[in-house]
Phi, psi and omega in degrees: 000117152288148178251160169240120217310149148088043178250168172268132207194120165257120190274141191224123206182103201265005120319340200262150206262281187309352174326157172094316214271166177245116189231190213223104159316118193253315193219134155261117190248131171250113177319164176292355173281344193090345186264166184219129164257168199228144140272159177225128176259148189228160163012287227235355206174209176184150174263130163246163168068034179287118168295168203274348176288023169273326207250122171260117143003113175266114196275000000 
């Protein structure tokens, strides 16, 4: 599943300060693979360079 700027996403990513937390996809960049990665902004900060198996849908 791809995602989209202004979408809700909870980042799972047991490195990440933000594992768990629920943030909002602010930008999508696509590698040179064709694959895409996102920033997420959260409360408090932000993630950059998030694969997309990182991210759940937030319902």
């Amino acid at each position: 599943m791809s995602y989209e700027e202004d979408d809700e996403v909870i980042l799972h990513d047991e490195h990440s300060e933000y594992d768990g937390e629920t943030g909002t996809v602010t930008q999508v960049m696509e590698t040179m693979f064709g694959d895409a990665t996102y920033t997420v902004s959260f409360e408090d900060g932000q993630e950059s360079g998030v694969p997309e198996d990182s991210l759940e849908a937030q319902e």
